[in-house]
N, C-alpha and C positions, 0 to 999 in steps of 0.2 A: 504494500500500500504506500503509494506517494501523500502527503501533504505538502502544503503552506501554511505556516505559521506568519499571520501578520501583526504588528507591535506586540510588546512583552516588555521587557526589562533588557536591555543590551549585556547586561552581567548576568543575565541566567541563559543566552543564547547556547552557550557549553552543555547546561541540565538540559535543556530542550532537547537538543541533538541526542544525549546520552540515553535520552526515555525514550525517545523517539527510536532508539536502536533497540532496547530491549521489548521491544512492540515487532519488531521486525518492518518498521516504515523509515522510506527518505524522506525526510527535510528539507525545504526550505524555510531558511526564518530573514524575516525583515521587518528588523525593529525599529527602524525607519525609512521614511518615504523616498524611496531611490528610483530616481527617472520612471515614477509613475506605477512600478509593477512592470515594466514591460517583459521581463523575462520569468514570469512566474510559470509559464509552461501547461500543462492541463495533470494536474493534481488529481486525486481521489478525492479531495477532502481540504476545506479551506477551511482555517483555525482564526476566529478574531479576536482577541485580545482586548475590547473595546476603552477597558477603564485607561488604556497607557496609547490611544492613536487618537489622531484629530483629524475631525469628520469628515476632511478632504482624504482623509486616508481612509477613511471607510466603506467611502463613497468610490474612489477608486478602484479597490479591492474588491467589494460587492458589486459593480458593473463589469469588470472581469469575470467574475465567477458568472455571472448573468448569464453575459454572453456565449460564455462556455459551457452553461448548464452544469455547475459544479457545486454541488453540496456546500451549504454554507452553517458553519458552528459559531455561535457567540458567546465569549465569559468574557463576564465582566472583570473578574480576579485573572491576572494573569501569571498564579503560581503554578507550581508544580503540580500542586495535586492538581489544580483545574485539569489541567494536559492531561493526567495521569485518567482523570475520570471521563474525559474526551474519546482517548487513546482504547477506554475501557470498552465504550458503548458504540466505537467505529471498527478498530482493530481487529477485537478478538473474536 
């Protein structure tokens, strides 16, 4: 399973990746707004982190996914466990 992860914490992007391995999923994380998403690719699964992006960032993120008909997740908390219980209800 591919996802994207968008905004989080820039110092948890390490945890992210590391949960995201023991789930058996790639990542992407962008935990900030970098030339739009353009390379976000076609995911299984878009992760948004909302409490820690600005709405331009959401707004871009969720019109990708749109367009690409891509599953969209929203937590508000952008911890670990959030992911953890994301990872729990998509993954396994």
């Amino acid at each position: 399973m591919s996802l994207v992860i968008v905004g989080g914490n820039e110092c948890m992007v390490r945890e992210y990746m590391e949960l995201c391995k023991l789930y058996d999923c790639k990542a992407k994380i962008y935990p900030k707004m970098c030339r739009g998403l353009q390379n976000m690719g076609n995911p299984d699964l878009v992760v948004l982190f909302t409490n820690t992006m600005s709405h331009k960032m959401v707004k871009c993120a969720l019109d990708g996914a749109k367009n690409l008909k891509i599953p969209v997740e929203r937590s508000h908390s952008s911890s670990k466990a959030a992911l953890r219980n994301i990872l729990d209800r998509y993954a396994s």
